[in-house]
ZAMARGU-4260 file (C-alpha; in steps of 0.2 Angstrom, whole numbers, plus 5000, padded with zeros to 4 digits):
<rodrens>
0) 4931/5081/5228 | 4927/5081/5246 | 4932/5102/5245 | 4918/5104/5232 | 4903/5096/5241
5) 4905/5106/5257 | 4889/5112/5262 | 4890/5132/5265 | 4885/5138/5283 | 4871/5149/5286
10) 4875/5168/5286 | 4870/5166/5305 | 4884/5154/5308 | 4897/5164/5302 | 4910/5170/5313
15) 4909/5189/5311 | 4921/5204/5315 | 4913/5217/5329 | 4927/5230/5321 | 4920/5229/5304
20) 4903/5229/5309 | 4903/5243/5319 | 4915/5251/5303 | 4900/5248/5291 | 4887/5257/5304
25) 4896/5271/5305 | 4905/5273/5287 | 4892/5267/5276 | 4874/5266/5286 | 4876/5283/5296
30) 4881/5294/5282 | 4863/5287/5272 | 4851/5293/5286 | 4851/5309/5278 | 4848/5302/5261
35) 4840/5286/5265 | 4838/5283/5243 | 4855/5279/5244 | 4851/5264/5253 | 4849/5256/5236
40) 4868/5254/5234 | 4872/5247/5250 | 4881/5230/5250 | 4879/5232/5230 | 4898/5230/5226
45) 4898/5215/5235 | 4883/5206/5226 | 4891/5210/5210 | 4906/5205/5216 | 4898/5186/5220
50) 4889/5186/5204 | 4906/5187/5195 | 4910/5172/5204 | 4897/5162/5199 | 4901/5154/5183
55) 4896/5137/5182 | 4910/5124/5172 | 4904/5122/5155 | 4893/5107/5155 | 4894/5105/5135
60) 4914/5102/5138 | 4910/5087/5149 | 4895/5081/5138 | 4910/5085/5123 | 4923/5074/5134
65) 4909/5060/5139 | 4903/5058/5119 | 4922/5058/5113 | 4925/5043/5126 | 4909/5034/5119
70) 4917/5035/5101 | 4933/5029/5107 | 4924/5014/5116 | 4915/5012/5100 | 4932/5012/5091
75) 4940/5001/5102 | 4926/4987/5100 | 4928/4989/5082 | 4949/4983/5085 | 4945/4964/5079
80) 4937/4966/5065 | 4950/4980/5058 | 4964/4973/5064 | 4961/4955/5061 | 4977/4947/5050
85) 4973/4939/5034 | 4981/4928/5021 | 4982/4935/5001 | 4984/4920/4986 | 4992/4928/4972
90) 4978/4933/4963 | 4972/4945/4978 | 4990/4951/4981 | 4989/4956/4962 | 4974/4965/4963
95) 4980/4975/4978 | 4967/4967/4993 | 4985/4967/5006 | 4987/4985/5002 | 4968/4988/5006
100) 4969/4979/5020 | 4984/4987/5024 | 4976/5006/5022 | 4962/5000/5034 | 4973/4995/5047
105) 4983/5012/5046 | 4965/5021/5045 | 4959/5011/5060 | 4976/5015/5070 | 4974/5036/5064
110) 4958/5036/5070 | 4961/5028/5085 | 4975/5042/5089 | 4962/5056/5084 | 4950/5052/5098
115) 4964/5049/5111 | 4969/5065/5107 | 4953/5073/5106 | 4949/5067/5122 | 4966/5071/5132
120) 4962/5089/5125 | 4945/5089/5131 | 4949/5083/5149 | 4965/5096/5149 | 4951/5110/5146
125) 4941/5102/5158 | 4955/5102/5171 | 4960/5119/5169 | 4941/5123/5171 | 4940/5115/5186
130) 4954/5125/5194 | 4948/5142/5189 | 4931/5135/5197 | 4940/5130/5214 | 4946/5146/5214
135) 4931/5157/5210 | 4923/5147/5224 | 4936/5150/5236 | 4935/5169/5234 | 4915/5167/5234
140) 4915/5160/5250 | 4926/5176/5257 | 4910/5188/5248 | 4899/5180/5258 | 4906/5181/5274
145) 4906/5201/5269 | 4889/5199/5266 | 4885/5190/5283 | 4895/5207/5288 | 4885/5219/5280
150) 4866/5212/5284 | 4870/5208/5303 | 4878/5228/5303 | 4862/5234/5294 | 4850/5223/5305
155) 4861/5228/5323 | 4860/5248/5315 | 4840/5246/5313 | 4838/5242/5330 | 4848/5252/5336
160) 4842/5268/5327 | 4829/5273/5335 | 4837/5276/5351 | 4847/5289/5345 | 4836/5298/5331
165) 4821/5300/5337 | 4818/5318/5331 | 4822/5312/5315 | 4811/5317/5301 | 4819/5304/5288
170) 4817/5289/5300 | 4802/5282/5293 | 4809/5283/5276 | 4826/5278/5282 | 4818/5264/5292
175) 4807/5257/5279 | 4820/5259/5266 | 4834/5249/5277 | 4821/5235/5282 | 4819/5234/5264
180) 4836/5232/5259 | 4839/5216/5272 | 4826/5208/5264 | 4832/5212/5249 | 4851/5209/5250
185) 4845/5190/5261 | 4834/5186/5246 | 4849/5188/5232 | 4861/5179/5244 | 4849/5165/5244
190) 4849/5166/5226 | 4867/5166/5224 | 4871/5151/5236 | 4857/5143/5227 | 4868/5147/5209
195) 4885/5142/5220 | 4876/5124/5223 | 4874/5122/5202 | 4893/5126/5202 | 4896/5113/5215
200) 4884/5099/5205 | 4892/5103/5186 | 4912/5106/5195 | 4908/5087/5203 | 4899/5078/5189
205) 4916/5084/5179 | 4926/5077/5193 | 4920/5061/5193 | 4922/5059/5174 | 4941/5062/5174
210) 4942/5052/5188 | 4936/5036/5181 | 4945/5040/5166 | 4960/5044/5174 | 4964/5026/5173
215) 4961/5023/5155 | 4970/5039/5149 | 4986/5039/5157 | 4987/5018/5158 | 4978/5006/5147
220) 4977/5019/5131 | 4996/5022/5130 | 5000/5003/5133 | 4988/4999/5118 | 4991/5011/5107
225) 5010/5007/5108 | 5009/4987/5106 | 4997/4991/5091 | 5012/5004/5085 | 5025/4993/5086
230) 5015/4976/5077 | 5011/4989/5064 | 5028/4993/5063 | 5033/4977/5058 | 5021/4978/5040
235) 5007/4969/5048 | 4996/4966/5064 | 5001/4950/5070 | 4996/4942/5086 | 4980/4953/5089
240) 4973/4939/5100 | 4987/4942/5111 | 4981/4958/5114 | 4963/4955/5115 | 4964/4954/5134
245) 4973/4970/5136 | 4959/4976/5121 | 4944/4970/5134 | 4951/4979/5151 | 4953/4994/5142
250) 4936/4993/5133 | 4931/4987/5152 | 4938/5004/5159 | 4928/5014/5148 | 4912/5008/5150
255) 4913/5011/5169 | 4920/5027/5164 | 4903/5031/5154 | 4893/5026/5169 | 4884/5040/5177
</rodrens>
């Protein structure tokens, strides 16, 4: 978690590469001072490049993972009044109350499973989100030290040009375009590091979700659901106060988890 909330340096703190600075003046900016229009395009493939990084987790999933784990709670509280064992005379036996009862216990116990799995498919989708997220951000971090790259090399270039092409007819144009570029290319990085920080919020708030569910889901859930299974097994929920304890850590469990 500690990986997702790193605060990104400023471009001017990033440890640049003289080679590839002085590769972009002479490849990229020196070429365009005869055609400074083509200045539009500079540094272009790397913006797209970060935008195609920037795809926040889906914040209906968690909202889908958070309700399904309400409903579950909700459930859960439900267990001893569904559950509860009852005693049938003969008259009641006749007119089929067990089976009744026994149907509700069997409903109760298949919609239990339905959101236990509901949610363990949520939180997978979740978890395979958030990788695909780590790693868009991994590689969005390299794009903008290439964009450090390309606006130190066009601010060195601009202050440099003038020294060597002063008879220059195009430098005005050339000069204005380029300043204009810097500005330009600074004020979608900002952007983008602003839309990187929304990935980072959505990719923690997920985070700490299945974190506080962890426990629930992969302990308290399949020890309950397994004591219920194997009472049920036996024709008839016997016992339930025995498991009213185990019942009130789990419904414990997901009440923190709910808590924001």
């Amino acid at each position: 978690m500690t990986q997702s909330s790193r605060q990104l340096p400023a471009l001017t703190e990033i440890d640049l590469d003289p080679q590839r600075l002085l590769y972009l003046q002479r490849e990229q900016l020196l070429p365009l001072r005869d055609a400074p229009i083509q200045l539009n395009y500079y540094a272009d493939a790397v913006v797209q490049a970060q935008s195609a990084q920037l795809i926040v987790i889906d914040a209906e999933l968690t909202q889908q993972l958070s309700q399904t784990i309400a409903q579950l709670l909700k459930h859960l509280q439900q267990a001893t009044t569904q559950l509860k064992t009852r005693r049938f005379n003969a008259l009641q036996r006749w007119l089929g109350l067990d089976i009744e009862s026994d149907v509700t216990k069997i409903k109760y116990l298949d919609r239990l499973d339905a959101y236990v799995d509901q949610a363990n498919h949520l939180s997978q989708k979740l978890k395979l989100q958030l990788a695909q997220s780590s790693q868009r951000r991994q590689h969005y971090v390299q794009l903008r030290r290439e964009m450090a790259h390309a606006i130190v090399a066009a601010q060195q270039f601009l202050q440099q040009y003038p020294l060597f092409q002063a008879n220059d007819n195009n430098f005005d144009s050339f000069e204005q375009r380029l300043s204009k570029k810097i500005e330009t290319l600074q004020r979608l990085q900002h952007n983008h590091d602003l839309a990187y920080a929304q990935m980072q919020l959505n990719e923690q708030l997920a985070l700490q979700l299945l974190d506080r569910f962890k426990e629930a889901q992969q302990v308290l859930l399949p020890a309950w659901q397994q004591q219920l299974r194997q009472n049920q097994d036996r024709a008839n929920i016997r016992d339930i106060q025995q498991l009213q304890g185990d019942r009130d850590k789990l419904i414990n469990s997901l009440i923190h988890t709910l808590k924001q």
